[in-house]
C-alpha positions as CSV (number, residue, x, y, z in Angstrom):
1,X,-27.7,-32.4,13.9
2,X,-28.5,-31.1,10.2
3,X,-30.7,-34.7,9.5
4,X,-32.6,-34.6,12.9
5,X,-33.5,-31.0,12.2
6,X,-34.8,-32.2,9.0
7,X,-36.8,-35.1,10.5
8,X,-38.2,-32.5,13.1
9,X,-39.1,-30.5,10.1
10,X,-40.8,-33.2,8.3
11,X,-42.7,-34.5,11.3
12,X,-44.3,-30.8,11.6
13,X,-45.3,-31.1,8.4
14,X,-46.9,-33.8,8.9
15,X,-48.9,-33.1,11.7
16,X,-50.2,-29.6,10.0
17,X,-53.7,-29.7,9.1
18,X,-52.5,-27.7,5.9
19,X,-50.0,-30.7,4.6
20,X,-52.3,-31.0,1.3
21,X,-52.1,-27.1,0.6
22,X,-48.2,-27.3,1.5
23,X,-47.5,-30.3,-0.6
24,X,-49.2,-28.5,-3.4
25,X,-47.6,-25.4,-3.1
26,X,-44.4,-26.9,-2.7
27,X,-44.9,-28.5,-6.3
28,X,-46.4,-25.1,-8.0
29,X,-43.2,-23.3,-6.9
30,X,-41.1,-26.2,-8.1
31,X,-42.9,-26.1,-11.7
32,X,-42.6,-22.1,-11.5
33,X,-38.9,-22.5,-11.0
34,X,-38.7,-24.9,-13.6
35,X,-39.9,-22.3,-15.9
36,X,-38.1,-19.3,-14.8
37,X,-35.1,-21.0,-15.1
38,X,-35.6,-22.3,-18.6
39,X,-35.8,-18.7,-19.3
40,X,-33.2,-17.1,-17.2
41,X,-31.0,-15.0,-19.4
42,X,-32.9,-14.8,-22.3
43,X,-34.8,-12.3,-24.6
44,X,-38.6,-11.9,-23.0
45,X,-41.4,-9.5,-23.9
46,X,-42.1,-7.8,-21.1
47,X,-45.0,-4.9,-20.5
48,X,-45.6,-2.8,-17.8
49,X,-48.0,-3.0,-15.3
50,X,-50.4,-0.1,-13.8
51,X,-47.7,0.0,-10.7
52,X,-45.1,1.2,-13.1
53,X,-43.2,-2.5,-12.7
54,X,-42.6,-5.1,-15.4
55,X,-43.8,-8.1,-15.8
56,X,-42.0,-10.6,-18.6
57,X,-43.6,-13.2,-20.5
58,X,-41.9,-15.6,-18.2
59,X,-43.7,-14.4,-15.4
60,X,-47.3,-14.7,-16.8
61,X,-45.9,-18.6,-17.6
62,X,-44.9,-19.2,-14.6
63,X,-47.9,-17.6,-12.5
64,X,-50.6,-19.5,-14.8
65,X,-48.4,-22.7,-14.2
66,X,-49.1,-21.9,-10.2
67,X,-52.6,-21.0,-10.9
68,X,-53.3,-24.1,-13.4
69,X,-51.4,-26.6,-10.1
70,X,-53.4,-24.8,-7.4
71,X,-57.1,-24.2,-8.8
72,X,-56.5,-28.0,-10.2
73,X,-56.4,-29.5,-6.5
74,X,-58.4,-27.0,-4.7
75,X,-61.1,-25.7,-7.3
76,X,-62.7,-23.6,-4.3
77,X,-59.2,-21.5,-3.2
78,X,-59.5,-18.3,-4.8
79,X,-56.7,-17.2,-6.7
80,X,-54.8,-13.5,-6.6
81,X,-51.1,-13.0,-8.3
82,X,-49.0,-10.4,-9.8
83,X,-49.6,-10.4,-13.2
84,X,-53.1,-11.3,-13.3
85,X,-56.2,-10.2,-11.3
86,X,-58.0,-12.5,-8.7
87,X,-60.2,-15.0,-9.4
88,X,-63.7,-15.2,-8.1
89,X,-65.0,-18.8,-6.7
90,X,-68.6,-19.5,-5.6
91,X,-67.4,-20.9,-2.5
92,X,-64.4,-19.2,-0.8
93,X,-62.3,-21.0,1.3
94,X,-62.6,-20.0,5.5
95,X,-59.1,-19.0,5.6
């Protein structure tokens, strides 16, 4: 039952008009993982942000490795994340 779930799954994803953005945000948060967890359990600097939360080096790495995969294949997406403030783009995307 697990596998034809999966194949259902897969078939969706397929079919969305937003398989590009998925694809590519599937691999941002694969390379952001990578990153955290070459870091997990180590010493970071870490500073903290207007909200009163912290923010680690590790973070920063990560989020500019999402920003660098994102704004790469889709120039025109504006960008907003934690540690950083959003990017302006000439042309905003409609959604």
């Amino acid at each position: 039952m697990a596998n034809r779930s999966g194949e259902v799954l897969q078939q969706r994803e397929l079919a969305s008009p937003f398989y590009k953005e998925l694809q590519v945000a599937k691999a941002a948060a694969l390379e952001a993982g990578s990153i955290i967890m070459e870091g997990f359990q180590k010493i970071h600097e870490a500073r903290i942000k207007p909200d009163n939360s912290l923010v680690s080096d590790i973070d920063i790495s990560a989020e500019a490795k999402i920003h660098e995969i994102i704004t790469t294949v889709f120039p025109n997406h504006a960008f907003w994340g934690e540690g950083r403030r959003g990017t302006r783009v000439p042309r905003p995307t409609p959604y």
